[in-house]
GUVEXDO-675969 format. One record per residue (C-alpha): residue number from 1; residue in three letters; x, y, z. Coordinates in Angstrom, 3 decimals, padded with zeros to 6 digits. Each point is the difference from the previous one (the first is absolute). Layout:
BEGIN
NUM:ALA:X:Y:Z
...
END
This chain:
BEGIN
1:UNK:-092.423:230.654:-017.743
2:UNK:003.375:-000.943:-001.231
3:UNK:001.518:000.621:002.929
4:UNK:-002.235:-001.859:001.863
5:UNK:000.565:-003.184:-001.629
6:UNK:003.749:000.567:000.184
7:UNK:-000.229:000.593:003.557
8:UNK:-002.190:-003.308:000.216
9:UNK:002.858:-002.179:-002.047
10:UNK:002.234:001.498:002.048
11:UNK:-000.379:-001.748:003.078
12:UNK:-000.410:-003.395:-000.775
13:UNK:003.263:000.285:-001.893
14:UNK:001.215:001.434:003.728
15:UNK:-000.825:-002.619:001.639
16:UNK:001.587:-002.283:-002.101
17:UNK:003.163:001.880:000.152
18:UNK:-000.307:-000.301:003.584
19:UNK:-000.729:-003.610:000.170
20:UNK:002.920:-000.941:-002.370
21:UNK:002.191:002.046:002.549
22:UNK:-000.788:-001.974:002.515
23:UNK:000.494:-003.318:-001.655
24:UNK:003.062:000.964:-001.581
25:UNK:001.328:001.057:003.265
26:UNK:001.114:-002.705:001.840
27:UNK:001.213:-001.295:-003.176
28:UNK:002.437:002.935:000.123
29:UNK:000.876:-000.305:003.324
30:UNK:001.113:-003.387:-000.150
31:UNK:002.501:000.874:-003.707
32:UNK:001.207:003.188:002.296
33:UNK:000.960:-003.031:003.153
34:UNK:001.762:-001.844:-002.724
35:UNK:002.371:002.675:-000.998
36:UNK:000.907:000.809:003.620
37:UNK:002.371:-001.712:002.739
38:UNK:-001.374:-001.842:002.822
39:UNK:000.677:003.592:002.467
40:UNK:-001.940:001.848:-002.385
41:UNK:-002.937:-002.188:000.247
42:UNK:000.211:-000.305:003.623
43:UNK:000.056:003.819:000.437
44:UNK:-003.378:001.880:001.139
45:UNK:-000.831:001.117:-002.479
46:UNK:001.150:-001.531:-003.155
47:UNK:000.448:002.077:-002.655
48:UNK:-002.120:000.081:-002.615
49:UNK:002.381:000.373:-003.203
50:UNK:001.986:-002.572:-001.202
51:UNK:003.653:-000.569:000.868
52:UNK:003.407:-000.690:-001.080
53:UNK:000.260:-004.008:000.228
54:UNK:-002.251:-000.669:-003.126
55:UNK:002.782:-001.869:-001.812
56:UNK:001.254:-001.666:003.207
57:UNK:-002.854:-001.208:001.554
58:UNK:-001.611:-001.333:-002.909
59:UNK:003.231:-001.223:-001.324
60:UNK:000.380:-002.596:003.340
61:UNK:-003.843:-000.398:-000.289
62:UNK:000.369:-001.524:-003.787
63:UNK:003.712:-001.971:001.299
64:UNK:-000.067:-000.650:003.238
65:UNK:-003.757:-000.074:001.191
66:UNK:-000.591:-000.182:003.719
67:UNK:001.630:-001.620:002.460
68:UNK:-003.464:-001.450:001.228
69:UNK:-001.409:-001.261:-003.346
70:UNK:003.654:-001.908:-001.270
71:UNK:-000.527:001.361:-003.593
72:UNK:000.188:002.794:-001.773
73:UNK:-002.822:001.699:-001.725
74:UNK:001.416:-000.697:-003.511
75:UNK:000.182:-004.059:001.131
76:UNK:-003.290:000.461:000.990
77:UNK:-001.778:002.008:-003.353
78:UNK:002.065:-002.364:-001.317
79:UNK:-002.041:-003.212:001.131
80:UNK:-003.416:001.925:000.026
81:UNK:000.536:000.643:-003.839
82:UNK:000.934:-003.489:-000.685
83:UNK:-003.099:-001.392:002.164
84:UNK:-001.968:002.578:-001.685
85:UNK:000.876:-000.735:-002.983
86:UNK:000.017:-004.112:000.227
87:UNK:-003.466:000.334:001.596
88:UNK:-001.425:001.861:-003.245
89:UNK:001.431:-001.621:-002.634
90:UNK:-000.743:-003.628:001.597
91:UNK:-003.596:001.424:001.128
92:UNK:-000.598:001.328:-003.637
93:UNK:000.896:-003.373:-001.666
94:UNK:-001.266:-002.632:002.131
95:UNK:-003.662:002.321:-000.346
96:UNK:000.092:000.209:-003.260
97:UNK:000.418:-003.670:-000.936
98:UNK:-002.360:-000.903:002.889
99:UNK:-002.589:002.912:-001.964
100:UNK:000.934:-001.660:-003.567
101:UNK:-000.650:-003.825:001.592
102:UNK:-003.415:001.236:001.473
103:UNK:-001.391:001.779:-002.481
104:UNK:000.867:-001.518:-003.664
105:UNK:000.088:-003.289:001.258
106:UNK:-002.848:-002.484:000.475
107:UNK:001.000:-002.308:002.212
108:UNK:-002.268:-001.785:003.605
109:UNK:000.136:002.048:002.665
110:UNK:001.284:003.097:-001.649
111:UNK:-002.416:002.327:002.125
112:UNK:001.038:-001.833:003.295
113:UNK:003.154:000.980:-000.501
114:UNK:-000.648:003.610:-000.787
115:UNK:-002.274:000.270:003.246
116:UNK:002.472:-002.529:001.980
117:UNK:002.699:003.247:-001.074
118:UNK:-002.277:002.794:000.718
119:UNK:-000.863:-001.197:003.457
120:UNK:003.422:000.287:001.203
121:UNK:-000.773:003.567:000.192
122:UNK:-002.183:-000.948:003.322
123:UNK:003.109:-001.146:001.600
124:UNK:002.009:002.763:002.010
125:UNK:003.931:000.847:000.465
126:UNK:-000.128:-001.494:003.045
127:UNK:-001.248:-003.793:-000.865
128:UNK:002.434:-000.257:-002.222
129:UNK:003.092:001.165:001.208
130:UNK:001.010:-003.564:002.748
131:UNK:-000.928:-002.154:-002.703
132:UNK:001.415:001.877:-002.978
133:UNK:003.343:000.106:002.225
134:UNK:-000.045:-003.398:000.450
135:UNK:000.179:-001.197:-003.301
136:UNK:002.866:002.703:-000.751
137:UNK:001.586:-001.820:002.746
138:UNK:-000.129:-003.301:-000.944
139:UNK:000.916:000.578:-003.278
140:UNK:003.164:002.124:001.451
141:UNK:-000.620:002.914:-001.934
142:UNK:-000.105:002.670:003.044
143:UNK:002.629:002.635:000.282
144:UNK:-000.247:000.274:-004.123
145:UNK:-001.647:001.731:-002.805
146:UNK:-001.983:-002.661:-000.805
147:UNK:-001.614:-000.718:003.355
148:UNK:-001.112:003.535:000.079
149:UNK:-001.396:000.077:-003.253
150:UNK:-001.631:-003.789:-001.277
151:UNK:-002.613:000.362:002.144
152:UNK:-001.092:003.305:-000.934
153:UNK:-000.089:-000.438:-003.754
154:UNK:-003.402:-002.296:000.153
155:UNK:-002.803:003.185:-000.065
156:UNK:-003.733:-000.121:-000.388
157:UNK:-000.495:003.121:-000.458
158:UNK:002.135:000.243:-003.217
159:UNK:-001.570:-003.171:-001.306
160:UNK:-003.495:001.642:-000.001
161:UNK:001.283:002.997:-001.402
162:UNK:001.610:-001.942:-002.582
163:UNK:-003.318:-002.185:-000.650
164:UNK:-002.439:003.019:-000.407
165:UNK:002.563:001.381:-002.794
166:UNK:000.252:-003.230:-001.775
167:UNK:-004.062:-000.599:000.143
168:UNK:000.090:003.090:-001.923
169:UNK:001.998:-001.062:-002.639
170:UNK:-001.935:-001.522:-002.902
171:UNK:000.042:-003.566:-000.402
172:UNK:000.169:000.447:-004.226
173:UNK:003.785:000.815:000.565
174:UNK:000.843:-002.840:001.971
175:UNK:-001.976:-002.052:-002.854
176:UNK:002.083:001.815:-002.838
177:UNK:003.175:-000.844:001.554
178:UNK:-001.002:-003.716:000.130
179:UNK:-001.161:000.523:-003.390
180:UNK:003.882:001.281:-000.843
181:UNK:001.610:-002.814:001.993
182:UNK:000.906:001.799:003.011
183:UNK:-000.079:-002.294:002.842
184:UNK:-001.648:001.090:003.637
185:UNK:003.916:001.837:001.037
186:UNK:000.704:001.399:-002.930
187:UNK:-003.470:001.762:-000.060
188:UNK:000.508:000.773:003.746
189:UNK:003.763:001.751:-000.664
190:UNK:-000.736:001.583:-003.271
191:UNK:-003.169:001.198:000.322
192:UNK:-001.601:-000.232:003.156
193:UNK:002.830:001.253:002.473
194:UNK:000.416:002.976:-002.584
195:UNK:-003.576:000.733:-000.002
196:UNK:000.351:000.293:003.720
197:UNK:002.497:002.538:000.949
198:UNK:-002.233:002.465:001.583
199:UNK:-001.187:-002.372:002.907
200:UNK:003.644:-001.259:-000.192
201:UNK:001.254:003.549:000.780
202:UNK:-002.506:000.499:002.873
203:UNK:000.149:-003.365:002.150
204:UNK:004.297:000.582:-000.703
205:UNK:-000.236:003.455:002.038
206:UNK:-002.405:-001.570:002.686
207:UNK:001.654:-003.238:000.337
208:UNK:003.944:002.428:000.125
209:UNK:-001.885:002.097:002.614
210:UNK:-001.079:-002.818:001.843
211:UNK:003.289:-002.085:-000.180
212:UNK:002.095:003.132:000.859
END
């Protein structure tokens, strides 16, 4: 009976062996290219163990780059983390104030403008992209940092996020920290933005993802 169910665990765990071979294979293939000349790769068949330009070819690949691309891959990790990271620290910020101003504020219109923010997520890549370029342009921010990443930092999907967490919070603790003085920012920084570090956290390794 034992060996029965052993037998039966057994092949499931097979096939998943199997199936991460295959995945992982081309994967492999492509790392054992990189460490190879341009003969090597050329030659029918390739081999199928890594070779001796490790150190050189990935050495030109992080300096040099391509001759094609006109930047090396270090240049470019280089820009991709500072996008990255512009596009989730000025996402993060401009949410949560936007999530603050919605929810412990009463002012006219404050549901228009949460729905008015929420139905941008209707609106695809694609409709955006001419106009979005066109203000970039006229400001003359293309070809920089900040044309790539001002008009990603405005996201609806962080504001909500940030909106359900601060519904949750109970309104007695913004009504002790009037009670103590605080005014509406210093409540926000020292006890709200604290308070929220876990949804902070998550929309900062979405938003790096994304940006990257």
């Amino acid at each position: 009976m034992i060996e029965q169910r052993k037998s039966a665990k057994a092949f499931p765990h097979l096939i998943l062996w199997i199936s991460i071979a295959i995945i992982i294979f081309p994967i492999y293939f492509v790392f054992v290219a990189s460490t190879r000349t341009s003969a090597e790769i050329l030659a029918a068949p390739m081999p199928i163990w890594p070779g001796s330009h490790f150190l050189e070819n990935y050495g030109r690949a992080l300096s040099e780059g391509a001759s094609n691309l006109g930047a090396s891959a270090f240049t470019m990790m280089k820009n991709s983390f500072i996008m990255a990271m512009g596009i989730s620290l000025g996402k993060i910020s401009v949410s949560l104030l936007a999530a603050f101003a919605i929810v412990f504020f009463n002012f006219r219109g404050r549901k228009f403008c949460f729905w008015a923010i929420f139905i941008t997520l209707m609106l695809p890549v694609e409709v955006r992209i001419m106009p979005t370029y066109k203000v970039i342009s006229d400001l003359g921010l293309t070809n920089s940092y900040a044309g790539l990443i001002l008009p990603m930092i405005v996201s609806a999907t962080a504001v909500f996020l940030f909106r359900q967490f601060f519904l949750s919070v109970p309104r007695e603790i913004a009504e002790a920290s009037q009670i103590d003085g605080a005014s509406p920012l210093e409540f926000f920084r020292a006890i709200l933005v604290p308070m929220t570090r876990t949804p902070i956290a998550a929309m900062f390794v979405i938003q790096f993802i994304y940006g990257w």
